[in-house]
C-alpha positions, -999 to +999 in steps of 0.1 A: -244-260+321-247-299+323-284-307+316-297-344+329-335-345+317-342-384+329-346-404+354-333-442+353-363-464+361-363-502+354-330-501+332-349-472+312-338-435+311-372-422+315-385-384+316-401-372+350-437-371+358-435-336+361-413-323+337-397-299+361-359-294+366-339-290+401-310-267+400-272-278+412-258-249+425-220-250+430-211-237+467-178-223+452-193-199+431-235-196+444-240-201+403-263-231+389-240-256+371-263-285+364-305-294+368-316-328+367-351-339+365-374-334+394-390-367+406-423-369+427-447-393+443-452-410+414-419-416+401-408-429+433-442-455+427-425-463+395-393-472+406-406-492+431-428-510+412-400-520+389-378-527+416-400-551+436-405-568+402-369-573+397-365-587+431-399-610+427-391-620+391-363-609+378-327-631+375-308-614+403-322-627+433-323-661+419-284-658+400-255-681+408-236-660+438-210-662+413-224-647+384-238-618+410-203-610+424-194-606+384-212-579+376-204-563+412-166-568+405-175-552+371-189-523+389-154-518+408-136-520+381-158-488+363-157-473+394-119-477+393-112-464+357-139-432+363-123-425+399-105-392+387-141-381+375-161-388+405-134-367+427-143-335+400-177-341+403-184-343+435-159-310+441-182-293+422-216-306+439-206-301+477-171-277+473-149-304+490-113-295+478-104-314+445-072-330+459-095-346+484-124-358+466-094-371+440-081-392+471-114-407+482-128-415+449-094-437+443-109-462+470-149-463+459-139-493+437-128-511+470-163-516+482-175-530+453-146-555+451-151-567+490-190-570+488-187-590+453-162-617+473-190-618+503-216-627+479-207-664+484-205-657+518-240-655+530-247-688+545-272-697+571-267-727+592-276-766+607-291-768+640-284-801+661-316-810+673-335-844+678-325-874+659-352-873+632-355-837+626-335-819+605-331-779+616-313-756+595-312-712+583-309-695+554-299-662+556-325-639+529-324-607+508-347-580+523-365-572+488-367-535+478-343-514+494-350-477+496-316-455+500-313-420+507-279-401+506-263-371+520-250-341+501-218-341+524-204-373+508-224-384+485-210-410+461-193-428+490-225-429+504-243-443+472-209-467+468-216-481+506-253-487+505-251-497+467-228-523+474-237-539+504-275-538+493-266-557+465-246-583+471-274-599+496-294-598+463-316-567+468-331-545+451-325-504+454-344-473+446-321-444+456-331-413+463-298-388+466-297-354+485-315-331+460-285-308+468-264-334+449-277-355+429-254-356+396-229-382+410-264-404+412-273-404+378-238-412+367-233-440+388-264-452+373-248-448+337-217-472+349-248-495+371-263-499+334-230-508+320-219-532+344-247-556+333-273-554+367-304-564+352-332-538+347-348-527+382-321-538+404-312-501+408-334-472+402-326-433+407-350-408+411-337-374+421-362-354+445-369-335+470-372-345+508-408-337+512-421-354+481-401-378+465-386-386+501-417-390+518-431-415+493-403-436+497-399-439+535-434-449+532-443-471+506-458-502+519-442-519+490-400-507+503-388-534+529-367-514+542-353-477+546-310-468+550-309-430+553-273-410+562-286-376+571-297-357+606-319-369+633-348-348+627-356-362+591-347-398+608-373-388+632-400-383+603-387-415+586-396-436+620-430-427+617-435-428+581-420-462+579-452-475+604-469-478+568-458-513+568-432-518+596-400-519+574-368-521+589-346-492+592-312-483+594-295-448+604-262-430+605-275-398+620-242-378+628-219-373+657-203-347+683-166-370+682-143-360+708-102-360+703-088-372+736-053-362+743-034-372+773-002-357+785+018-388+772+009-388+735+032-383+708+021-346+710+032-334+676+008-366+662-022-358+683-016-322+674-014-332+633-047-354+636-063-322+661-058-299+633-071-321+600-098-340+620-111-308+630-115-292+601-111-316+570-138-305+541-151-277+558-161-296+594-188-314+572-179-350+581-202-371+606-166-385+624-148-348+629-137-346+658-155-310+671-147-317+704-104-317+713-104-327+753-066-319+759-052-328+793-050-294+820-009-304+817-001-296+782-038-277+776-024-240+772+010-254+750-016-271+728-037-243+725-015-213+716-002-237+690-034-249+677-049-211+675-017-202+654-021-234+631-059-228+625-052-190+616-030-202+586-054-227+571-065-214+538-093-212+529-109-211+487-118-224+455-119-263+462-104-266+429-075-245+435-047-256+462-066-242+492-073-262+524-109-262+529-134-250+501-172-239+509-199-249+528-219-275+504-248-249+507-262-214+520-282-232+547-252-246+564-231-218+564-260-200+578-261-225+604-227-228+616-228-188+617-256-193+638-236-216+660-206-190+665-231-167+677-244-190+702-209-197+716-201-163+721-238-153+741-230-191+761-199-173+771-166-193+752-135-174+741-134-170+706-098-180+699-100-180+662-118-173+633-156-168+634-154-148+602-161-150+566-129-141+544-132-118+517-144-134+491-172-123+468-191-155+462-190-190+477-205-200+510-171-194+527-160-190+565-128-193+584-120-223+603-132-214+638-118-223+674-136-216+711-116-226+744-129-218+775-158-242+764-180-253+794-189-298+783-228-284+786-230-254+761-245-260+728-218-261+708-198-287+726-230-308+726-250-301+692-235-312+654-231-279+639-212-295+612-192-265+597-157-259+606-160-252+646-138-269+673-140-269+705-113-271+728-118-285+760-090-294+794-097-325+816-080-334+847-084-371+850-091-402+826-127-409+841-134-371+834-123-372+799-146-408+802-174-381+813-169-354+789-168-373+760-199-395+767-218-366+783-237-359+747-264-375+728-243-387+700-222-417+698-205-424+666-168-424+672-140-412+692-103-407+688-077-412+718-040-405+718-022-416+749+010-439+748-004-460+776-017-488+759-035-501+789-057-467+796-060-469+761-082-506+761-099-485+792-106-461+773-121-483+744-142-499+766-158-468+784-164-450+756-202-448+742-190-452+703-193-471+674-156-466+667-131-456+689-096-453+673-064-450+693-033-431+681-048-424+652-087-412+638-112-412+608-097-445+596-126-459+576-123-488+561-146-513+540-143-544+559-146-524+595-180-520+610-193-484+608-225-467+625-231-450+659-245-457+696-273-438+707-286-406+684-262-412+658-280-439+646-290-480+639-274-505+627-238-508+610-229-504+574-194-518+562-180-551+570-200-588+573-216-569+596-237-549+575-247-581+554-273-585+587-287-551+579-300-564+545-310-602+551-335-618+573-333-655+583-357-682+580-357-719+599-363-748+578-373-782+598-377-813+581-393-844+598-371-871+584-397-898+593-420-888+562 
């Protein structure tokens, strides 16, 4: 077992306040592999005082943008050489399968290498104005940053709000999900090797209700980015009244697949199939909901019932499809969710089982049709391996459908009209909306949600606005 007895605090490994442990329980096997020290109120006090003296006192604010995109570029290439790493680690944290986790560690060095070439980037501007007045911005770090992460994806997570924190000259205190918090406290190893100066970034590993809580409310954190579901979000609004701090969400989504009768059917079907179900349905931009048009509905969905029944399912570090669940409460949630689909009345095409393994928080990928837009599984995240299928008659129905739900994050549409397409783009309530393809995530592309998937945007110049505020400077040029 892997034991990690500090916290990293001011550019200091430091022991917790109270000495206890948290246990990492691997979802592939329901056995502990790792602890890693519990931090509370006061630890989170610590690293925000030492992170609000970095940003008041210490060199990074105040740094050439050249120097600062250094040691960021530095980061990138760590990130680079430990990639392979990061893709075991996090397999073992949240039970995504290896050859994934492999995949999207090879790009986490990406973000650091885009945000270190914004960092000379952030410019206010001049303001024409009266002849002897002189009007111009400049575009400010926050301060203190508090980040909290998700256990579903966690060190692309830390790499995003990490990276784009940064490089406006923030400081961070991150708080990771205390379901998986390991990839944390190595990135703070490489964050210490890269050269940041002590207090930029801080990591105390906690629990929601403690550590958490202190955070969101500290009157001395300037502002709160939180990945996670809307009910914490809720209880971050209102602890985040302590001082009015700005706030940024990605909260989750219900995506919907759109399929007319004139896509490249075997390409819709591909994306259907691994957009449904990719590690385990726990991904914010799954698609959960396919809307397949009433022409080629029953084609698509004998075929997708047989491909779903053949996805294998198993140890994520074995050459299975989808591992676990990332942790007994989910799969106990998502059980509870196949239940509800049944009693709401849709047709249980596939799955709804747990295969026959001994330990692991397992389930089979499952499939409802005859799914009315208004039951609770074709309008609530259940975020375990569930889709929907659902027919449509007309593009202002699929329009309907697919906005018809409290979430808004993204959307998928596959249709070899490319002017219903741009319709479609425009109609639909989502922060992304990809056509003939889905989940493309990129660095440099704007990434968040309309309505209760969150605020704000993270990737791109975009997000730069998330972690700056502006100030006017007039000068009287007669004095």
């Amino acid at each position: 077992m892997q034991i990690y007895n500090k916290l990293f605090i001011g550019g200091e490994w430091v022991e917790s306040t109270s000495g206890r442990m948290i246990d990492v329980i691997n979802p592939a096997t329901e056995e502990v592999w790792a602890q890693v020290p519990e931090g509370n109120e006061e630890d989170i006090d610590r690293a925000v005082r030492a992170a609000r003296d970095a940003f008041d006192h210490g060199p990074w604010r105040k740094m050439s943008t050249y120097e600062r995109a250094e040691i960021m570029r530095n980061m990138g290439q760590l990130m680079k050489e430990n990639a392979e790493f990061f893709g075991e680690l996090e397999s073992k944290e949240n039970g995504k399968p290896l050859y994934r986790t492999k995949r999207d560690a090879t790009a986490l060095h990406q973000w650091w290498y885009y945000y270190s070439g914004l960092a000379d980037k952030i410019q206010g501007e001049t303001i024409p104005f009266e002849d002897d007045k002189q009007i111009f911005t400049l575009r400010e770090p926050l301060g203190v940053i508090g980040a909290i992460t998700p256990w579903n994806a966690p060190v692309t997570s830390i790499t995003m709000k990490l990276s784009i924190a940064l490089c406006a000259g923030n400081t961070v205190v991150l708080k990771p999900a205390e379901t998986t918090p390991v990839n944390a406290l190595e990135i703070a190893k490489l964050i210490e090797k890269a050269g940041f100066p002590s207090g930029v970034v801080n990591v105390v590993p906690g629990y929601g209700e403690t550590a958490g809580e202190r955070l969101t409310s500290h009157p001395d954190v300037d502002k709160i980015t939180f990945t996670g579901d809307g009910s914490t979000a809720r209880k971050i609004m209102r602890a985040a009244t302590s001082n009015l701090k700005k706030i940024s969400f990605e909260l989750g989504g219900k995506s919907p697949q759109i399929i007319f009768s004139d896509a490249n059917f075997e390409a819709a079907f591909e994306s259907a199939v691994l957009h449904g179900f990719d590690y385990t349905g726990q991904a914010c931009t799954l698609g959960s909901r396919v809307l397949v048009h009433q022409d080629i509905y029953e084609k698509f969905l004998n075929r997708f019932k047989e491909r779903v029944e053949k996805i294998t399912v198993g140890d994520p570090l074995e050459k299975f499809d989808i591992g676990p669940h990332a942790n007994k409460q989910q799969l106990e949630k998502t059980l509870k969710y196949i239940d509800i689909g049944k009693e709401e009345g849709a047709t249980l095409v596939a799955g709804g089982t747990r295969p026959g393994i001994d330990k692991g928080y397992y389930i089979n990928p499952t499939v409802f049709a005859d799914v009315r837009p208004d039951m609770r599984i074709a309008q609530e995240e259940i975020f375990g391996p569930v889709v929907s299928v659902i027919p449509f008659a007309t593009e202002q129905e699929a329009i309907d459908i697919a906005n018809n739900v409290s979430y808004g994050l993204s959307a998928g549409v596959w249709t070899s009209d490319l002017s219903r397409g741009h319709r479609m783009a425009k109609e639909l309530r989502s922060g992304t909306v990809w056509l003939n393809s889905f989940r493309y995530v990129r660095w440099a592309a704007p990434y968040g949600g309309y309505k209760a998937s969150g605020w704000g945007r993270e990737n791109g110049m975009e997000a730069i606005k998330e972690v700056t505020q502006v100030k006017t400077v007039i000068i009287d040029l007669n004095h």
